[in-house]
MDTraj code that builds the backbone (N, CA, C; nanometers):
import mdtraj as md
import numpy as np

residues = "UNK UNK UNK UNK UNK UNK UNK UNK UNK UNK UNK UNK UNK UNK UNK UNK UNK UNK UNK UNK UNK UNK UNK UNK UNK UNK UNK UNK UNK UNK UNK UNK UNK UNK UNK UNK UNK UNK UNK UNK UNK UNK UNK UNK UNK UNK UNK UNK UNK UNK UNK UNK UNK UNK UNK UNK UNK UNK UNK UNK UNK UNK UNK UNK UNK UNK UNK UNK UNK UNK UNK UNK UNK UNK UNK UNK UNK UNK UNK UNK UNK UNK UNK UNK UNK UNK UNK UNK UNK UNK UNK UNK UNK UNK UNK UNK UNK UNK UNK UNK UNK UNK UNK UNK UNK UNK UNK UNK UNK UNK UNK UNK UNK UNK UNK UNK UNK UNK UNK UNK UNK UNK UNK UNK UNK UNK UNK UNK UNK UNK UNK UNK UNK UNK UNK UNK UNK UNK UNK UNK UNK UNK UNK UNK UNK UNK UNK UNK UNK UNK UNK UNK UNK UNK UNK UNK UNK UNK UNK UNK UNK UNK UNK UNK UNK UNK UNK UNK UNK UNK".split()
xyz = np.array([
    [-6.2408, 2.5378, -6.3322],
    [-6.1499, 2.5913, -6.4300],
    [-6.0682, 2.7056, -6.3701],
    [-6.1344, 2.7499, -6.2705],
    [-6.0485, 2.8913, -6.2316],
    [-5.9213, 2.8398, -6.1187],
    [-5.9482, 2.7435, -6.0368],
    [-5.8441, 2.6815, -5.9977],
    [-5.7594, 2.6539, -6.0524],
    [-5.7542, 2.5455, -6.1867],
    [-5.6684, 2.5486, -6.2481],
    [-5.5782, 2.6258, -6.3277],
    [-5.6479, 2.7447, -6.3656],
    [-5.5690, 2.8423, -6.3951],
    [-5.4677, 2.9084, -6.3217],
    [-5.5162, 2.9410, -6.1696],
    [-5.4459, 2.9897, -6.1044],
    [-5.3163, 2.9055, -6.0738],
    [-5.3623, 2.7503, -6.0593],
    [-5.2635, 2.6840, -6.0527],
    [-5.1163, 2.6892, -6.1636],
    [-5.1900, 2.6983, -6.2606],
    [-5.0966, 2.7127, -6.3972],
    [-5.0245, 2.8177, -6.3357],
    [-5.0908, 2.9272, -6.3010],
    [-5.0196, 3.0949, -6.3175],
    [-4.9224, 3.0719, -6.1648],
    [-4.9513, 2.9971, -6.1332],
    [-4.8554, 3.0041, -5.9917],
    [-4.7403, 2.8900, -6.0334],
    [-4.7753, 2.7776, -6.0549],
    [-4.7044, 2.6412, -6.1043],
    [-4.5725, 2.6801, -6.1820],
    [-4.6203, 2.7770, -6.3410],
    [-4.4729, 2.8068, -6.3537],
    [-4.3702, 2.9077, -6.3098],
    [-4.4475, 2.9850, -6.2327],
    [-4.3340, 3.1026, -6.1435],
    [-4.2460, 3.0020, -6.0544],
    [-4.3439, 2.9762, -6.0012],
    [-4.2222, 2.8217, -5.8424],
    [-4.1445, 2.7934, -5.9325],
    [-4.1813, 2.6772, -6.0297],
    [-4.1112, 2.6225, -6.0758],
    [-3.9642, 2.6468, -6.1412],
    [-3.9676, 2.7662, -6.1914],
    [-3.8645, 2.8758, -6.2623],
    [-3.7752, 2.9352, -6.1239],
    [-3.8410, 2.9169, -6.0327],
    [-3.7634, 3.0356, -5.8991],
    [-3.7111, 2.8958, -5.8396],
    [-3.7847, 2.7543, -5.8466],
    [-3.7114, 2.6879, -5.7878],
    [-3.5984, 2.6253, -5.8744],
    [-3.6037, 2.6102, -5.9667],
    [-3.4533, 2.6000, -6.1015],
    [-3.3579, 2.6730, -6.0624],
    [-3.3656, 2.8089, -6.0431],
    [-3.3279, 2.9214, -6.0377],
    [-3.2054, 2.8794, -5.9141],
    [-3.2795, 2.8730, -5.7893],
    [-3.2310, 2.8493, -5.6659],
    [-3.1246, 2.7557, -5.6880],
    [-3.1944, 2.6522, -5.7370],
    [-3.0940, 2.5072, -5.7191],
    [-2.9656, 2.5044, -5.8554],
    [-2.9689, 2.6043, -5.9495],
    [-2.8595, 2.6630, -6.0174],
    [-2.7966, 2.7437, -5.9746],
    [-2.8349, 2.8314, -5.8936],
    [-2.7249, 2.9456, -5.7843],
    [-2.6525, 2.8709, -5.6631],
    [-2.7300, 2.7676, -5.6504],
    [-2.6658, 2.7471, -5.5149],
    [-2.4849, 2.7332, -5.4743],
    [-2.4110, 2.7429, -5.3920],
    [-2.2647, 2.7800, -5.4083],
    [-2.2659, 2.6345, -5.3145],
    [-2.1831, 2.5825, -5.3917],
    [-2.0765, 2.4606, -5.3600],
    [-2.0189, 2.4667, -5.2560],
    [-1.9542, 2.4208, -5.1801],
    [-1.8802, 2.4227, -5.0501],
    [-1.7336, 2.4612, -5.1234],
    [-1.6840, 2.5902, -5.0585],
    [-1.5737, 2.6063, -5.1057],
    [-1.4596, 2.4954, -5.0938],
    [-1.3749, 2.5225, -5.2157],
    [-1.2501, 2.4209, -5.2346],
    [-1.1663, 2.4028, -5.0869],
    [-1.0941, 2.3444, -5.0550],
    [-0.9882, 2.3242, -4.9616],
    [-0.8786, 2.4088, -5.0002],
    [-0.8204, 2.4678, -4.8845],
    [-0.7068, 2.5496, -4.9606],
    [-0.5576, 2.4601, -5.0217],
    [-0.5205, 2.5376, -5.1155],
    [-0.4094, 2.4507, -5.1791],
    [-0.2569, 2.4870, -5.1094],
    [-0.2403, 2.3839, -5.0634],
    [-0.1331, 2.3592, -4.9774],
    [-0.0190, 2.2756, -4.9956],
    [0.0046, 2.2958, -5.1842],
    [0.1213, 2.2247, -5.2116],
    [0.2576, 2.2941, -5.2095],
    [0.2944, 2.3983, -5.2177],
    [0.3919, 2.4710, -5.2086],
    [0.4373, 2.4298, -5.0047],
    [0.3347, 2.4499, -4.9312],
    [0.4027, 2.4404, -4.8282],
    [0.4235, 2.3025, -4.7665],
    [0.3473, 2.1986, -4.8202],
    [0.3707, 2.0920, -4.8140],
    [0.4844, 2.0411, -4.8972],
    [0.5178, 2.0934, -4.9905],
    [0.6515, 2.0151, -5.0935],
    [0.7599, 2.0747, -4.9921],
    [0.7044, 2.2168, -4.9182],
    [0.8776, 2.2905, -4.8501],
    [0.9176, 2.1939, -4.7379],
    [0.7975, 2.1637, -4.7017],
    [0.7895, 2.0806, -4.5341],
    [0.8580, 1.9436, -4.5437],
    [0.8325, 1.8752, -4.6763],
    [0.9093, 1.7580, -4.7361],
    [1.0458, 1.7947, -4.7635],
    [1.0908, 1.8878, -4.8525],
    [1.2152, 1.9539, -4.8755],
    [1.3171, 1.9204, -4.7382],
    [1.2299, 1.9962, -4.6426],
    [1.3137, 2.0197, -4.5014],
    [1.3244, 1.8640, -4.3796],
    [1.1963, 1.7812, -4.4422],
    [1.2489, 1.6374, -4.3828],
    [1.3358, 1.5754, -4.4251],
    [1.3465, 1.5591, -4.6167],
    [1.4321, 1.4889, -4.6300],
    [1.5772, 1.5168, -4.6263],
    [1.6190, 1.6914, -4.6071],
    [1.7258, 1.7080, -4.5404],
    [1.7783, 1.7105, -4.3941],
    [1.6890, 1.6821, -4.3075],
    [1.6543, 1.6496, -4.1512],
    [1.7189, 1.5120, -4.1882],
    [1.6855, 1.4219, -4.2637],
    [1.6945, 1.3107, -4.2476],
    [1.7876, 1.2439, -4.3112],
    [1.8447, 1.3135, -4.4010],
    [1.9705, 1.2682, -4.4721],
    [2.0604, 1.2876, -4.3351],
    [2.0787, 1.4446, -4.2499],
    [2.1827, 1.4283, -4.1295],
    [2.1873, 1.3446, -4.0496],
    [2.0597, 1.2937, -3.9842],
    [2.0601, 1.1797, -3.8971],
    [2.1215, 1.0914, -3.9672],
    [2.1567, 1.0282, -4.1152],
    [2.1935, 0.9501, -4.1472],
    [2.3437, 0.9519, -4.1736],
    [2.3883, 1.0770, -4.1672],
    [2.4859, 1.1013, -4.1950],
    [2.5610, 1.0991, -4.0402],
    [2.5000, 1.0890, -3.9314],
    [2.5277, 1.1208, -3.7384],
    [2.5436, 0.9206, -3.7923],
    [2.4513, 0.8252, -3.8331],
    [2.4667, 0.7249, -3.8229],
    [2.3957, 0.6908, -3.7332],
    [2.2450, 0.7284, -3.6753],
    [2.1765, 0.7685, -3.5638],
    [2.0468, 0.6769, -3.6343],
    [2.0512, 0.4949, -3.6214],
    [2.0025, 0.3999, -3.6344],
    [1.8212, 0.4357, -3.6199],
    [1.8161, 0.5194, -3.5004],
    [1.6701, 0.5266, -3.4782],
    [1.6532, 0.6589, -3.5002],
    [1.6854, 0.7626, -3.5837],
    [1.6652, 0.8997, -3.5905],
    [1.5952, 0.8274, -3.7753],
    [1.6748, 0.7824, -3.8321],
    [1.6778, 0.7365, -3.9563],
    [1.5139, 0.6303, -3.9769],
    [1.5094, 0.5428, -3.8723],
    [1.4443, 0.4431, -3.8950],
    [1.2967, 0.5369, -3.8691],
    [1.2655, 0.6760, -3.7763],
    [1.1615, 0.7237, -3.7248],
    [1.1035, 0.7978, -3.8506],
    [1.1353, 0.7865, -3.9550],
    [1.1310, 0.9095, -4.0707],
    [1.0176, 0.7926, -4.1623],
    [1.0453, 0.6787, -4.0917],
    [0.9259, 0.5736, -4.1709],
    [0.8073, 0.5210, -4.1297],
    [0.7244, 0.4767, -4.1761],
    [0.5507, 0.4300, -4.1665],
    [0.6037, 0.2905, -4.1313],
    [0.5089, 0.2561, -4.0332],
    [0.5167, 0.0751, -3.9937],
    [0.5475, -0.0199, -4.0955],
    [0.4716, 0.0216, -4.2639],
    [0.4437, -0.0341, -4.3048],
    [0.5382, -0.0121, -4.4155],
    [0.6528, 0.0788, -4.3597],
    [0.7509, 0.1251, -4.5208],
    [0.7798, -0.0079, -4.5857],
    [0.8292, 0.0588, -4.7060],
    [0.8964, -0.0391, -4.7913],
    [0.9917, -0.0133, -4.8792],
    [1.1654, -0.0841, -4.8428],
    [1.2621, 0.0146, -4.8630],
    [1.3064, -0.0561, -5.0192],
    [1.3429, 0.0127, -5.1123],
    [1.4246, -0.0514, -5.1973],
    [1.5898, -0.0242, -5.2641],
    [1.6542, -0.0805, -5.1696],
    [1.7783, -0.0583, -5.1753],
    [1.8541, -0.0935, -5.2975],
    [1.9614, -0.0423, -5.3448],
    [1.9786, -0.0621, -5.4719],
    [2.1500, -0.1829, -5.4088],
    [2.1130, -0.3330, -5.5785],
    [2.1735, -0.4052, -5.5577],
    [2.1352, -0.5434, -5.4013],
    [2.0155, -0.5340, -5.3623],
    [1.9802, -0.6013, -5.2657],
    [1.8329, -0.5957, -5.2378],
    [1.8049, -0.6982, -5.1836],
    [1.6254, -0.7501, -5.1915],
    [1.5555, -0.6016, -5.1260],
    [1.4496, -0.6060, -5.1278],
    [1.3190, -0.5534, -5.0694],
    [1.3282, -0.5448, -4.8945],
    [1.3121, -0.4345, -4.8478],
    [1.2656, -0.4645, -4.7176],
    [1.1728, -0.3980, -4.6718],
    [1.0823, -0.4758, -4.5915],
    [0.9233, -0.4058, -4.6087],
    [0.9089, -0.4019, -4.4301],
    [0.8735, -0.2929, -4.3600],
    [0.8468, -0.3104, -4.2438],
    [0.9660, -0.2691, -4.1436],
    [0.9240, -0.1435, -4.0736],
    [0.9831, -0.0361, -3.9954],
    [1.1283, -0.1884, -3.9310],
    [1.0631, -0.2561, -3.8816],
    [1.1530, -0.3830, -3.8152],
    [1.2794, -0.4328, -3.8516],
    [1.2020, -0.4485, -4.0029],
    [1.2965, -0.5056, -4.0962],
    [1.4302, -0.3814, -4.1123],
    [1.3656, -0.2610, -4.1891],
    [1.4184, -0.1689, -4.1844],
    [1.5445, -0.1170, -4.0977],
    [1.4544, -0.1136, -3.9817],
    [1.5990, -0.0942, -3.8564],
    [1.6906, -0.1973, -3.8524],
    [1.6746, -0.3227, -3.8859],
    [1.7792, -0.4563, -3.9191],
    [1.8637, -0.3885, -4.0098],
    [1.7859, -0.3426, -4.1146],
    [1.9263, -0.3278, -4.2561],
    [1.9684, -0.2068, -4.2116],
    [1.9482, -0.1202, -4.1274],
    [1.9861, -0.0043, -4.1228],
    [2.1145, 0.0227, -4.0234],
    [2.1175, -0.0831, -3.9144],
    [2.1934, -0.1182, -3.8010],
    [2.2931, -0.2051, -3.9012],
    [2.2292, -0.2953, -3.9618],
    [2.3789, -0.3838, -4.0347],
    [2.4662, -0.2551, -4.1431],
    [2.3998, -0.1781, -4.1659],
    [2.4850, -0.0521, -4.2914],
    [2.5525, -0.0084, -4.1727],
    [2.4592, 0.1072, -4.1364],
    [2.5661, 0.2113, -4.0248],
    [2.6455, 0.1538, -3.9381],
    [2.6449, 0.0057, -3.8986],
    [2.7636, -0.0554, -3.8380],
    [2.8749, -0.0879, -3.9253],
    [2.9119, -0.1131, -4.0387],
    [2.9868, -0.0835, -4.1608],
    [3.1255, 0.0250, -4.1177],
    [3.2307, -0.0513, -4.0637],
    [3.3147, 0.1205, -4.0338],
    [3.3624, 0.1918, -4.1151],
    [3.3411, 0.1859, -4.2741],
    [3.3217, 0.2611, -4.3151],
    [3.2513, 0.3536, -4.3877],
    [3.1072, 0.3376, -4.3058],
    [2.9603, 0.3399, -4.3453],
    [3.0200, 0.5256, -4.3633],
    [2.9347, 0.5581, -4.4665],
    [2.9417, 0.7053, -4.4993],
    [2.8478, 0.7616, -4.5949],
    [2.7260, 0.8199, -4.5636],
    [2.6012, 0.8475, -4.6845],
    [2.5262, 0.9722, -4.6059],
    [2.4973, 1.0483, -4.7493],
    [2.4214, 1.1916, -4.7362],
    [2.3452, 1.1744, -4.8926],
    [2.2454, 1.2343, -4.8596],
    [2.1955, 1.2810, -4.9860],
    [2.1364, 1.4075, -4.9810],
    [2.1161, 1.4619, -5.1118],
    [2.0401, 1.5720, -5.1264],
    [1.9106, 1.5908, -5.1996],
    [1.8403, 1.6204, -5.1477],
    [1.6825, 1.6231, -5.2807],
    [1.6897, 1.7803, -5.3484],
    [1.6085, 1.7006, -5.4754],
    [1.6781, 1.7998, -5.5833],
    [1.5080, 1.8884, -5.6494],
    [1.4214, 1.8036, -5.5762],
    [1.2533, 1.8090, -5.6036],
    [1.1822, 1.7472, -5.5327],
    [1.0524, 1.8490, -5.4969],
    [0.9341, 1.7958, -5.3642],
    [0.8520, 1.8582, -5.4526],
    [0.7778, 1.7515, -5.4319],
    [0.6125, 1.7840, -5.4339],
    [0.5286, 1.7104, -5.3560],
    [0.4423, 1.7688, -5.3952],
    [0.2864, 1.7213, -5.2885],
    [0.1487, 1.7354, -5.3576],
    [0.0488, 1.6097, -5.3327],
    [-0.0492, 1.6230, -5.4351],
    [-0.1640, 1.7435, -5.3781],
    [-0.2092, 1.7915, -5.4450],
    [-0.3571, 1.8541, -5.4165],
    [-0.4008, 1.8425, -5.2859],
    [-0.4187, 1.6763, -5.2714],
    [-0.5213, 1.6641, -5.1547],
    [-0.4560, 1.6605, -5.0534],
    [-0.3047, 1.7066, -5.0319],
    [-0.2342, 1.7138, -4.8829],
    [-0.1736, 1.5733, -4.8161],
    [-0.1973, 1.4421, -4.9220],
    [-0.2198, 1.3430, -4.8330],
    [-0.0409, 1.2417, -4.9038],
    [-0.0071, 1.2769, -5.0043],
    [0.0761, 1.2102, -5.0746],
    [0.1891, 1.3403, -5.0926],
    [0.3244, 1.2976, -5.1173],
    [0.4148, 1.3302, -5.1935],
    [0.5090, 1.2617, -5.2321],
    [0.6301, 1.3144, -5.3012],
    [0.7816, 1.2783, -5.3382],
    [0.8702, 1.3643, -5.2946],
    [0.9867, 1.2937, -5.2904],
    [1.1457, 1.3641, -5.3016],
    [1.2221, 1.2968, -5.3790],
    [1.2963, 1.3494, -5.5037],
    [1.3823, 1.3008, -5.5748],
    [1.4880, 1.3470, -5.5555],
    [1.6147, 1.2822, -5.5795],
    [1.7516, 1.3545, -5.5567],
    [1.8596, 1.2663, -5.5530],
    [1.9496, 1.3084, -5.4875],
    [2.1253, 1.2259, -5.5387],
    [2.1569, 1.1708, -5.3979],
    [2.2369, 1.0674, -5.4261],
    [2.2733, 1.0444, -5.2768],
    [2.4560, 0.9876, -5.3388],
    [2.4920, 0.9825, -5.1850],
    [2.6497, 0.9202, -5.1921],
    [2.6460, 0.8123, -5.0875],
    [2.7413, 0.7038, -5.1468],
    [2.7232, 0.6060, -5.0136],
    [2.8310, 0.5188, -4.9920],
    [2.9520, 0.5177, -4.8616],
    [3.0785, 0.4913, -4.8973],
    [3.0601, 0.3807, -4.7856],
    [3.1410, 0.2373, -4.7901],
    [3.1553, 0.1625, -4.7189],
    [3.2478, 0.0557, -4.7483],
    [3.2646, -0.0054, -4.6184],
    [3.4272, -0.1308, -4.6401],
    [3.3576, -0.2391, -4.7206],
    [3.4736, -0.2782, -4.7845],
    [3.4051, -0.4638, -4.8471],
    [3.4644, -0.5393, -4.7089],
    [3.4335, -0.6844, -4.7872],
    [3.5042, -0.7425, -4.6413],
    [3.6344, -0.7736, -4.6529],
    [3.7356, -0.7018, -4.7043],
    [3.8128, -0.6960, -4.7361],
    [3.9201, -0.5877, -4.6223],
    [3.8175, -0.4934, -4.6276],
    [3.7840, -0.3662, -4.5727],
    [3.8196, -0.2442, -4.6697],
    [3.8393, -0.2679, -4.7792],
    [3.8903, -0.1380, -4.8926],
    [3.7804, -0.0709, -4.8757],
    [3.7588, 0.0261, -4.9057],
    [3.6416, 0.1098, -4.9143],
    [3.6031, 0.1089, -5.1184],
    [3.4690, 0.1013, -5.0361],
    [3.3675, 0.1272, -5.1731],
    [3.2698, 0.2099, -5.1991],
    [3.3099, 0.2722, -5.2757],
    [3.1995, 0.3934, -5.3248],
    [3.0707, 0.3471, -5.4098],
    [2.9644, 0.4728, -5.3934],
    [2.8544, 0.4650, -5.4616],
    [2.8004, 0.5975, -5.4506],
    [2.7077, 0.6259, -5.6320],
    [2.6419, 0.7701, -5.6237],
    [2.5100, 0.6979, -5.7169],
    [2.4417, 0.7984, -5.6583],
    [2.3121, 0.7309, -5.7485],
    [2.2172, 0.8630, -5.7054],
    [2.0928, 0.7606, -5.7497],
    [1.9284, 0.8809, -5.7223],
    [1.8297, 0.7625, -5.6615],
    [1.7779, 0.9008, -5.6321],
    [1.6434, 0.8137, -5.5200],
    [1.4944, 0.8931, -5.5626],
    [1.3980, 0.8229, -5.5599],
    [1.2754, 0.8723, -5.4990],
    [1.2108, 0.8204, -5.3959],
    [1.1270, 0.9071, -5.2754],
    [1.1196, 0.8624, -5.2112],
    [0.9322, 0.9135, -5.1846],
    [0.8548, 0.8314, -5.1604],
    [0.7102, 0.8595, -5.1463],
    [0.6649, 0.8603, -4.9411],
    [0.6062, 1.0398, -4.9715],
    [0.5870, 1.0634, -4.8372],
    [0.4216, 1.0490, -4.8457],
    [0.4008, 1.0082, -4.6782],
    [0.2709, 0.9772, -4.6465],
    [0.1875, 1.0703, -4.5099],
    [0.1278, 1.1647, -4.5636],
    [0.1168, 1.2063, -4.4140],
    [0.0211, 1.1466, -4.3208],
    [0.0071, 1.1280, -4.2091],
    [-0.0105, 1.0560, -4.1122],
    [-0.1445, 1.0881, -4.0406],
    [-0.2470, 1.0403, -3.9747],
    [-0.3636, 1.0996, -3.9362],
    [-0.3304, 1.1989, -3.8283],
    [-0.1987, 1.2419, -3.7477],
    [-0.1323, 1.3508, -3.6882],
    [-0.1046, 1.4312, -3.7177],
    [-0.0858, 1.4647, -3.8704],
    [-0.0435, 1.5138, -3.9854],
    [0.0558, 1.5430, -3.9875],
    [0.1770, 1.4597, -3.9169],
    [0.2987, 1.4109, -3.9724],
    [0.3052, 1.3776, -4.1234],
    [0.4454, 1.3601, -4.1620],
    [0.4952, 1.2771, -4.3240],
    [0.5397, 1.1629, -4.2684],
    [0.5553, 1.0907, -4.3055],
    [0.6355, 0.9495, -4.2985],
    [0.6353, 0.9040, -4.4388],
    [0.7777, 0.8487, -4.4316],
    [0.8059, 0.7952, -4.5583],
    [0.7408, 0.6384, -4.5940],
    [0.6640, 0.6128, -4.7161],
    [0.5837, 0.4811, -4.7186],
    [0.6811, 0.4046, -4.8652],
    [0.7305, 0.4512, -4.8981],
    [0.8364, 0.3838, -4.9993],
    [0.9583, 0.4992, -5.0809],
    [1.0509, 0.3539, -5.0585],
    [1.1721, 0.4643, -5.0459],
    [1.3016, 0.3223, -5.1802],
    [1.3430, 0.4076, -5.2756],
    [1.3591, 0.3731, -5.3707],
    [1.4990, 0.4183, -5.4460],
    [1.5986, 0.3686, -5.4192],
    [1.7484, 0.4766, -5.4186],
    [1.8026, 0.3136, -5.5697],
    [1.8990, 0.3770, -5.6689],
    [1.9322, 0.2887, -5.7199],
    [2.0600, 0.3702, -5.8014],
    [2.1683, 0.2985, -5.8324],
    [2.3001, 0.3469, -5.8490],
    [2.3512, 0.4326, -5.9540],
    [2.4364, 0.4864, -5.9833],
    [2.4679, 0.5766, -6.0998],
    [2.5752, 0.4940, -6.1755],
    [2.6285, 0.3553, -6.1270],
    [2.7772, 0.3034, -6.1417],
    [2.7243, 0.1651, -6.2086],
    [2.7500, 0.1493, -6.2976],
    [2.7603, -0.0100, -6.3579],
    [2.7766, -0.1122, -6.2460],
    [2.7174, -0.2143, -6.2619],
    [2.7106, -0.3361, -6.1635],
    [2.8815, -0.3698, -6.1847],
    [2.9139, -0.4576, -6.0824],
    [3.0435, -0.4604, -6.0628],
    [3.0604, -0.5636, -6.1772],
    [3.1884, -0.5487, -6.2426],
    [3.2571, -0.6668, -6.3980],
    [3.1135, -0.6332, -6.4840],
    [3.0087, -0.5024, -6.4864],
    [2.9340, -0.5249, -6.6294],
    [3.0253, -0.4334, -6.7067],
    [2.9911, -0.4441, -6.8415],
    [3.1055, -0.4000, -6.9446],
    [2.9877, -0.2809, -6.9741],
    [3.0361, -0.2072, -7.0297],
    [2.9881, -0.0497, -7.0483],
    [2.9007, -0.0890, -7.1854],
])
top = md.Topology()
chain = top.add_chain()
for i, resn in enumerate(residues, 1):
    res = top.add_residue(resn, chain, resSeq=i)
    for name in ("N", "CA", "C"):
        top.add_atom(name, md.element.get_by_symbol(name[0]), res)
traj = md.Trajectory(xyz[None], top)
């Protein structure tokens, strides 16, 4: 009987000190939050990268994307794949009167460092085959990916017009 007592008298002190412990214990601190400088760092690519596009600089433009981008051009199919990409990008900027800038108007970046956006306006002037020149203004979003280098690269990119399709009635 006296064993067991002692056991009792010891049994619930541990027990209480070991609760105790495993309720204090401190979590592994958070990761620091690094969206402000990650949305600036996006800010400053996608104006890096509007100039190359605006130089008409086929592979300055095409390097701003993931192997695996996927572009969606407004008024024309899907193109998925850096390859593809540099195809439509060489058939535009060869256009003589290829002419496009945009500006982003908003960046962000998620929590975990690994995703963002850029939204914003773009302009985009070129010959028919006619050769008249044709205008276009619109908005884009564009989804950045950063890279296991911890580069951004753009993984989908999404621009669509401000102008009624050509002969639609208002």
């Amino acid at each position: 009987m006296g064993r067991l007592r002692i056991f009792v008298k010891l049994a619930i002190p541990i027990g209480l000190l070991a609760f105790l412990v495993a309720c204090t214990q401190t979590q592994a601190p958070a990761p620091p939050d690094t969206r402000a400088a990650d949305a600036a760092t996006l800010r400053d690519l996608d104006a890096q990268w509007s100039k190359v596009t605006t130089a008409k600089d086929v592979e300055g433009f095409v390097g701003f994307y993931t192997d695996d981008a996927m572009l969606f051009p407004p008024n024309a199919s899907m193109v998925t794949g850096k390859e593809a990409i540099r195809k439509w990008a060489t058939e535009m900027m060869a256009n003589p009167g290829f002419a496009m800038g945009w500006q982003v108007t908003k960046a962000e970046a998620a929590r975990s460092s690994d995703l963002g956006y850029t939204i914003g306006t773009y302009e985009l002037t070129l010959h028919d085959p006619k050769g008249k020149p044709v205008s276009d203004r619109g908005k884009y979003l564009t989804v950045w990916k950063k890279q296991a280098d911890g580069t951004w690269k753009v993984a989908a990119d999404i621009s669509n017009s401000d102008l009624p399709a050509a002969g639609a009635a208002h």
